[in-house]
N, C-alpha and C positions, 0 to 999 in steps of 0.2 A: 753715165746712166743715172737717169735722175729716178729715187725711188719713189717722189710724190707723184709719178705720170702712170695712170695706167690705160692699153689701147680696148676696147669693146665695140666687138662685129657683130653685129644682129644680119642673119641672112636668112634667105627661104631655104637654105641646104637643111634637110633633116634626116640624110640619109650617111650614112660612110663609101668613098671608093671601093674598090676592088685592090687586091695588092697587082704590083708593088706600090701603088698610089702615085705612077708620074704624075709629072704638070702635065694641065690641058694642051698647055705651047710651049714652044720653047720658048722666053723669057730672054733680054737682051742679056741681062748679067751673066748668064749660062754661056752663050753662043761659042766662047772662046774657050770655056771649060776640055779638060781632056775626058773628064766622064761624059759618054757618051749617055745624053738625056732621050728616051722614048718619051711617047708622050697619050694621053689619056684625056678626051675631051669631055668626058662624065667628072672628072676629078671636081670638085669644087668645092674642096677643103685647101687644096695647095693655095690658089689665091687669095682666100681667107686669110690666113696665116704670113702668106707675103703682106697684104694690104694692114696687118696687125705689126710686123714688122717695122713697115713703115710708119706707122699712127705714134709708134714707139720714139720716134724722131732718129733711126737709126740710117746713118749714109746718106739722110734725106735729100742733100745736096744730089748723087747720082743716082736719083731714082730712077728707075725705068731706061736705064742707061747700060752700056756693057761693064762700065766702069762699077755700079751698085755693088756694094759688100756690106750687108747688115750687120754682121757679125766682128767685121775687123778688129774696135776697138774693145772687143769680149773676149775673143780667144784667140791664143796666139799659136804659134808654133811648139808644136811638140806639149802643149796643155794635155792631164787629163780632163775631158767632159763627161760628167756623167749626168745619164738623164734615168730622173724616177719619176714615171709613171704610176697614175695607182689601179694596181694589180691584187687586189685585195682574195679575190676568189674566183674559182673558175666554173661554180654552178648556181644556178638563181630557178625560183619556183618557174616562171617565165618561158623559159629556153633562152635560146639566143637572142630573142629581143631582150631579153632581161640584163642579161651577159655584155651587152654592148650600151648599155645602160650603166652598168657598173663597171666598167673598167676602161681605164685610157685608149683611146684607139690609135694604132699603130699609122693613122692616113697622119694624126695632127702630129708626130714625131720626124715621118719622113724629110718635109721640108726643112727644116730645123737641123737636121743630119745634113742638109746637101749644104745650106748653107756654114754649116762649122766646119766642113770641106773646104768650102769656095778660101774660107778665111785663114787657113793656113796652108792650102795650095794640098789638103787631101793629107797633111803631116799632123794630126792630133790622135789621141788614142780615146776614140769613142766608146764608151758602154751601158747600154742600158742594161738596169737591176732594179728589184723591189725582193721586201719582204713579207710576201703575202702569207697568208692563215697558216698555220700548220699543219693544216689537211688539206689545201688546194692542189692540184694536180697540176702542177707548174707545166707539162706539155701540152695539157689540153685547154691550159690559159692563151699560153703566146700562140697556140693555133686557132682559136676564137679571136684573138684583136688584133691578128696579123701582124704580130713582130716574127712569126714563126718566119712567115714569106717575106718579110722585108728585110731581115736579115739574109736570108739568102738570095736574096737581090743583089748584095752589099758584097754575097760573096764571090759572085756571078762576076762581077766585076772587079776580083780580087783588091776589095777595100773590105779590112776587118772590123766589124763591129760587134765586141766582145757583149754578148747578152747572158745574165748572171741573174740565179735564184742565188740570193744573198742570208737566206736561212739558216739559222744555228743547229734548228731543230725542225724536226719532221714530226709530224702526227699521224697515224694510221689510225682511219674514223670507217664505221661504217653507216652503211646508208641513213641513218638516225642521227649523224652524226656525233655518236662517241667514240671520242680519241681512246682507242683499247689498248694504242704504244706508241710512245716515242722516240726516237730513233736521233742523237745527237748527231749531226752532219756536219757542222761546219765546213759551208758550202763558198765560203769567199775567200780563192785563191791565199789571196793579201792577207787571211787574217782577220785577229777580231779585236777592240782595244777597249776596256771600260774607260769611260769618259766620265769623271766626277767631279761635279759642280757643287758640290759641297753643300755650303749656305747659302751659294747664290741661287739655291733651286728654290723656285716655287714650291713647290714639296714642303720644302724646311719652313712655310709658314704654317703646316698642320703638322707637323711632325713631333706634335701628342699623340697621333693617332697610328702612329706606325705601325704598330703593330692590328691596326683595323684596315691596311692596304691592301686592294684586292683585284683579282684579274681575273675573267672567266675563265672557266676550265684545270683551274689551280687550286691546289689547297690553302688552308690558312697558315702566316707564316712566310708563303712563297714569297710573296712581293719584298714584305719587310726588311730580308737579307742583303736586299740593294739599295732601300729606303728607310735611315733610322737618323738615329742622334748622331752617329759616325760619318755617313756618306750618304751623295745621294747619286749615284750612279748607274750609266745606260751602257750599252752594249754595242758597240758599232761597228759596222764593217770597215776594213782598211779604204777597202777601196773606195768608199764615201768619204771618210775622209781625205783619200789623196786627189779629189775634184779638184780644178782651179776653177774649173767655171760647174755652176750645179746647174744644172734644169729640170725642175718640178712640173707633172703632170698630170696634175688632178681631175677628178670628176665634178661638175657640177650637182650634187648632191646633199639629200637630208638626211642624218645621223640621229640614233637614236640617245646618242651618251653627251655629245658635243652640239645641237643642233643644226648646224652644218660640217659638212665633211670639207672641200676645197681646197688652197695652197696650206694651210696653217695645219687640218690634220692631217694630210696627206703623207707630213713626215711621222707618224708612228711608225711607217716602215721603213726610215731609217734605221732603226731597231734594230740588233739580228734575233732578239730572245725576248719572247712576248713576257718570259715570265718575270722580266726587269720592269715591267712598264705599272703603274697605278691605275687603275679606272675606275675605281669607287672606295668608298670606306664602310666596310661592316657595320651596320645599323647606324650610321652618321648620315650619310647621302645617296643610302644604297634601293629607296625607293622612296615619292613622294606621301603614302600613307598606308598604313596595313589596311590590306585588303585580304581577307584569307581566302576571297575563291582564285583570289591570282594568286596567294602565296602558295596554297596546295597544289596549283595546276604549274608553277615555275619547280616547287621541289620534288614532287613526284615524276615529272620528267627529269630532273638532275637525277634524282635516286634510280630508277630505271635504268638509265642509261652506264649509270656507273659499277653499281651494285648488285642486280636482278639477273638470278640463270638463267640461261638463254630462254627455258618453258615459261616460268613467271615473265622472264621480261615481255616476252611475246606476247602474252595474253594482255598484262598490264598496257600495252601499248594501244592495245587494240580496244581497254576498256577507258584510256586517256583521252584517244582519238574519241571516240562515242561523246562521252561524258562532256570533254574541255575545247575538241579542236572541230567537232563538227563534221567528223571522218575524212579530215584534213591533215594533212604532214604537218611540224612544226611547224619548217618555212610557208609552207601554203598558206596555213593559217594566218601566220605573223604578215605577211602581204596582206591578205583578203579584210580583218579583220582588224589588224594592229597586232603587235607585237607585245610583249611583257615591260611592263614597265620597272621592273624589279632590275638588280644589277647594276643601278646608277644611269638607268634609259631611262630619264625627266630631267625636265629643267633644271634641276636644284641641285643636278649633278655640280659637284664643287671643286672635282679633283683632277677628271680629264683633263683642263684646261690646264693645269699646270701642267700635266705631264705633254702635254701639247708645245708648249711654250718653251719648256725646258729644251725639246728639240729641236726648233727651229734655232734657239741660241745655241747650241751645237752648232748648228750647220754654217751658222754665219758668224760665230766664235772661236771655235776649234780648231787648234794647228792640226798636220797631220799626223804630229805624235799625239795627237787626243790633249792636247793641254791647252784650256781655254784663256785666250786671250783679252785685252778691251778693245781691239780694234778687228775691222770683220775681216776672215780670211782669205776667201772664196767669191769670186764673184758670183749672184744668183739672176735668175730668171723662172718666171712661171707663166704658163699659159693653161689655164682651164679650159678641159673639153667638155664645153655646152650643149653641144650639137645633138647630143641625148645626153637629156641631165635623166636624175631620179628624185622623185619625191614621196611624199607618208614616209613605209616602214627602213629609208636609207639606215646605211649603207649600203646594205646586202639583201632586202627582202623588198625593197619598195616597187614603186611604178613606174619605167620608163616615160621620160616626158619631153618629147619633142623639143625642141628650143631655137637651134639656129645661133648657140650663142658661142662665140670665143673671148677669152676675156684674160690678157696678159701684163704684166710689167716685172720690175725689179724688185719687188718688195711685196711677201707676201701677205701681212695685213693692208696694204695697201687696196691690192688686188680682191683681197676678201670683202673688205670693207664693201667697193661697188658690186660683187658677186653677189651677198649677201642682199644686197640693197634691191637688185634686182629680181631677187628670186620672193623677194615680197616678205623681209623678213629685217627689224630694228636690228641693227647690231652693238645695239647698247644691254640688249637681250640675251648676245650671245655673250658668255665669257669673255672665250681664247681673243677674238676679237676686239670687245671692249678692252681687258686688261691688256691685251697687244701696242696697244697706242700709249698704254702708261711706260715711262723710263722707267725699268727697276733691274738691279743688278748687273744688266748689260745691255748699253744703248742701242738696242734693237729698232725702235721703231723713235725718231727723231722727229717729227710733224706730227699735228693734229687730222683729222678728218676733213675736215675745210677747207685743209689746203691743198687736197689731192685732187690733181688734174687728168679729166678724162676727155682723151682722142677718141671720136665713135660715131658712126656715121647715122648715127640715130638719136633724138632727143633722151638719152637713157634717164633722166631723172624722171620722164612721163612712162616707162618702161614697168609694167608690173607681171611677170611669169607665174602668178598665183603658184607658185608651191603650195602644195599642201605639206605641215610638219608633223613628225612621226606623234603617234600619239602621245608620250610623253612630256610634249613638248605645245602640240596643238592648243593656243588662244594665250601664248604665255610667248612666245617670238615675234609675232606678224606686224607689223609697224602700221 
């Protein structure tokens, strides 16, 4: 697996399958399969994804052959695979174009699952997990992006594929979105291990500020408890750590705190406890200038929301919306208008990216007793689903944007690096990105930008997706 290769498919597909997402045809590698393949001639994400495979230089020799096993020299027999998709949330101002927009779709998973079958003859133990918001409604996620039906497709044909809300903690929000409780679940069979990277954390280079570490929805103090002069520690599921092989499945998307969302932050929900994570520092990087009609309209809805009897709150809301949102919902607004720039949503944000960074070396450092090594543990892979990216108010409030794109390899700065490139955006702008290609603490990223080789059936360096970036971020990204 060479991680300077990455493949990118630019197609007219802009729409998603139907579950279960068969192949259009049966496919010679199949033919001798014991799973019995139907098949779907709408599908046209499965040969996307096969022709991505390929671009990968995977089996290359028996392409198109019965012989063809992409996967053989990735996973073995009896491996765990787990694949994280990003499952971030399960309602958008939108509806379901929204929805499908913001979260992975269960069609570019499918393929991926048949072939980690094909390659150990149907004997590996597959699971997909994420750790989305603490208020998402984890049944009516996987029933919007169809893992709900693709798994029991999987069952249908008694093959297990264990799919797991990986969640420490639950939030009970209502329609306003205030979290009024929390509910401790630890939701992952296996377990939960803190992983502490001590000094080698990105962290530990602001780690004056520790006690200005901060996370929405959390009090002051929260973060710090896992971020000081002592430790700098994350919270992670057993079962992420017991991967041999990881598969990442991001959105192509624009973020308000990171400039882009993709492979690199897609691991925040390797997490299981949001309130371990940093995203901004208290009057350090927590917005780019005082503004006080956006500072009164971010804390009078914080105060609201947390504080106000049910009568005052009602009213206040109703005089918030008039006054700040336009007789628009928060999220409505945050789409239609932009969002708040407050909270470390602008460019200057300085701290996500570490916390960003820290976890992909998790992922490709960590044994599975959580004890980080110098050599990587895990084999990885990411494939971004483009096929409806999001742009302005990403992650979660922006604009469904068509694309047609898939974009994979072994290395997720790698991958980022052209994702980025092509959504119309320097990545010498974005942090996680730029400091990703620096060596520091653990040899993560081994090449420079130059020397990454892309497979793609399209001149992609002439490729420009004009993203629009969220407003905090707008004429301070775009290359």
């Amino acid at each position: 697996m060479d991680q300077k290769l990455v493949s990118l498919i630019k197609s007219e597909t802009l729409e998603y399958p139907k579950a279960p997402f068969n192949p259009p045809e049966i496919y010679p590698e199949f033919e001798l399969e014991e799973l019995e393949y139907e098949t779907d001639t709408l599908n046209n994400i499965y040969p996307l994804i096969r022709n991505l495979l390929f671009n990968l230089g995977l089996d290359k020799e028996n392409y198109n052959t019965k012989f063809w096993n992409p996967l053989k020299n990735i996973v073995e027999k009896g491996d765990n695979v787990v694949i994280k998709p990003n499952l971030v949330f399960d309602n958008h101002p939108f509806g379901l174009e929204g929805i499908l927009s913001m979260v992975a779709h269960a069609s570019i998973i499918r393929p991926v699952i048949d072939y980690a079958l094909k390659a150990t003859d149907n004997n590996c133990l597959i699971t997909i997990c994420d750790v989305p918001l603490q208020n998402a409604d984890w049944d009516n996620l996987i029933e919007q992006n169809g893992l709900k039906d693709l798994v029991k497709y999987y069952d249908s044909k008694k093959i297990k594929i264990n799919l797991l809300d990986l969640r420490y903690e639950i939030a009970i929000s209502n329609k306003e979105g205030h979290h009024y409780k929390r509910i401790k679940k630890a939701q992952d069979p296996k377990g939960y291990l803190a992983v502490d990277l001590k000094k080698k954390s990105y962290i530990q280079e602001i780690i004056k500020d520790y006690r200005k570490l901060e996370i929405t929805n959390y009090g002051i103090g929260t973060v710090s408890k896992r971020h000081n002069y002592e430790k700098n520690e994350y919270l992670i599921p057993k079962t992420i750590l017991d991967a041999d092989l990881f598969i990442n499945v991001p959105k192509l998307k624009t973020h308000r705190k990171a400039g882009v969302t993709l492979s690199l932050k897609n691991l925040i929900g390797i997490n299981g406890d949001k309130s371990w994570i940093a995203h901004h520092r208290r009057g350090v990087d927590e917005y780019e200038k005082f503004n006080l009609k956006e500072f009164i309209k971010w804390r009078v809805n914080y105060y609201s929301k947390l504080y106000m009897p049910n009568f005052f709150n009602t009213l206040l809301k109703k005089l918030f919306r008039i006054i700040f949102l336009k007789g628009k919902t928060i999220k409505e607004h945050g789409a239609i208008y932009g969002g708040t720039t407050m909270e470390g949503n602008w460019y200057g944000n300085d701290t996500i990216w570490r916390t960003i960074l820290d976890l992909n070396n998790i992922i490709f450092f960590a044994n599975k007793n959580g004890e980080m090594k110098e050599t990587q543990q895990r084999k990885y892979m990411t494939i971004i689903d483009g096929i409806i990216g999001m742009d302005k108010e990403g992650p979660m409030d922006g604009y469904p944007k068509k694309c047609g794109v898939l974009i994979g390899g072994f290395h997720p700065v790698a991958v980022d690096y052209v994702a980025s490139y092509i959504m119309g955006f320097n990545f010498i702008k974005i942090p996680k990105i730029r400091e990703g290609f620096k060596e520091k603490y653990f040899k993560l990223t081994q090449f420079n930008h130059d020397e990454i080789i892309v497979n793609s059936n399209i001149d992609w360096k002439n490729l420009n997706l004009n993203f629009a970036a969220s407003k905090g971020w707008k004429g301070h990204c775009e290359r």
